[in-house]
C-alpha positions as CSV (number, residue, x, y, z in Angstrom):
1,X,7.1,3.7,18.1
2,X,6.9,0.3,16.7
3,X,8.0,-0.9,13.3
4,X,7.7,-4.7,12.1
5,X,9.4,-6.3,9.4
6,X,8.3,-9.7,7.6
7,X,10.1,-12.2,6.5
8,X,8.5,-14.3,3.9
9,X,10.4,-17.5,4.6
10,X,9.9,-17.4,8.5
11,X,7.2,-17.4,10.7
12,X,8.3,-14.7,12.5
13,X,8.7,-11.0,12.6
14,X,11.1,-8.8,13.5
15,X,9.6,-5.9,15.7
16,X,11.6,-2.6,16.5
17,X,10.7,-1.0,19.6
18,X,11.6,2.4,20.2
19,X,11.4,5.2,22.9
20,X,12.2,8.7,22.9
21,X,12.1,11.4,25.5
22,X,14.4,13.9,26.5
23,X,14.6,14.0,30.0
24,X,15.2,9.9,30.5
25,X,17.9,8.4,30.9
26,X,17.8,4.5,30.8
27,X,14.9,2.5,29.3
28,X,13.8,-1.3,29.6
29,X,11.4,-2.9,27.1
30,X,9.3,-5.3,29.3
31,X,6.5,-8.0,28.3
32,X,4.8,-11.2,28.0
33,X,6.9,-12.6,25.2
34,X,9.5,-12.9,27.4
35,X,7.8,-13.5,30.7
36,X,8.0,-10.0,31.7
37,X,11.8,-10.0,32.0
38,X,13.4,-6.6,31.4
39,X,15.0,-5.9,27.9
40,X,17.8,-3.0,27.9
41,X,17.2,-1.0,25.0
42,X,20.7,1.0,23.4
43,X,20.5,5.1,23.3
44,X,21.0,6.1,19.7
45,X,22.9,9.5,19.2
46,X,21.7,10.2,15.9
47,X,17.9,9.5,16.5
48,X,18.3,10.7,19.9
49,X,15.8,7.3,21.4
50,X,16.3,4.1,22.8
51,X,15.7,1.2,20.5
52,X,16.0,-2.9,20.4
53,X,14.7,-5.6,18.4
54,X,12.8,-8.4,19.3
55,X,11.7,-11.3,16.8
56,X,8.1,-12.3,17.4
57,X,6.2,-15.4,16.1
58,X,3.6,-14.5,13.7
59,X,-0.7,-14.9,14.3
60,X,-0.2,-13.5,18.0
61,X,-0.2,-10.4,20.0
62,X,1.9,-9.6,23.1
63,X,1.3,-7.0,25.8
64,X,4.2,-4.9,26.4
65,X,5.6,-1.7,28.5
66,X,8.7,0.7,28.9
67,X,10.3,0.7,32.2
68,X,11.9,4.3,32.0
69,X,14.8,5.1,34.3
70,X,14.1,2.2,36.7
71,X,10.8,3.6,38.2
72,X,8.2,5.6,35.9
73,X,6.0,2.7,33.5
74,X,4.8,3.9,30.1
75,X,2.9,2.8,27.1
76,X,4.1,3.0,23.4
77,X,1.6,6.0,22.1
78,X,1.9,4.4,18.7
79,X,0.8,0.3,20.2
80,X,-1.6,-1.4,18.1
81,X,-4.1,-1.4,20.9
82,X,-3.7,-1.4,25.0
83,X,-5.1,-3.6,27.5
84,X,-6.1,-3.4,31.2
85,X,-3.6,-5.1,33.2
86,X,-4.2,-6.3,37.0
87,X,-2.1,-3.0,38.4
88,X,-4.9,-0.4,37.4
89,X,-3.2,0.6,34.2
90,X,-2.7,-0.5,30.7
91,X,-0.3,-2.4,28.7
92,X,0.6,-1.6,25.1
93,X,-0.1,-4.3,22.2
94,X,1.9,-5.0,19.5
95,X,0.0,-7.8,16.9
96,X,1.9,-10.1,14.5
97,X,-0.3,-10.5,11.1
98,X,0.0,-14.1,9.9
């Protein structure tokens, strides 16, 4: 799940990423705003998912995927779109409005 959050004196947003599924253990947010370097997201109790926040420039979109317990890749089912990547699959798409 994806929420974003403007800030109307910045030209950035402020993009919560979140995971949830019972049977994982550890989850890494990956993608291109970072040059694919892996993000650890924090297990939260009460919502019982994995969440971070990342602050993204506004006007651009960035691919993005969920490493789940160091060896299963997965999309965000609720990404603003998803595009091929060069492994056969897709990558998720999260798009900053200007």
């Amino acid at each position: 799940m994806l929420t974003k959050k403007y800030f109307k004196t910045k030209d950035e947003a402020e993009v919560t990423f979140e995971f949830a599924r019972n049977d994982v253990k550890s989850v890494s947010l990956y993608g291109d705003f970072n040059d694919w370097q892996a993000i650890e997201m924090k297990f939260i109790k009460k919502s019982q998912s994995f969440k971070t926040r990342v602050r993204l420039p506004k006007g651009g979109s960035y691919q993005f995927r969920y490493l789940l317990d160091n060896a299963e890749w997965e999309n965000d089912h609720a990404a603003d779109q998803y595009l091929a990547n060069e492994f056969g699959s897709d990558n998720s798409v999260v798009t900053i409005s200007s």
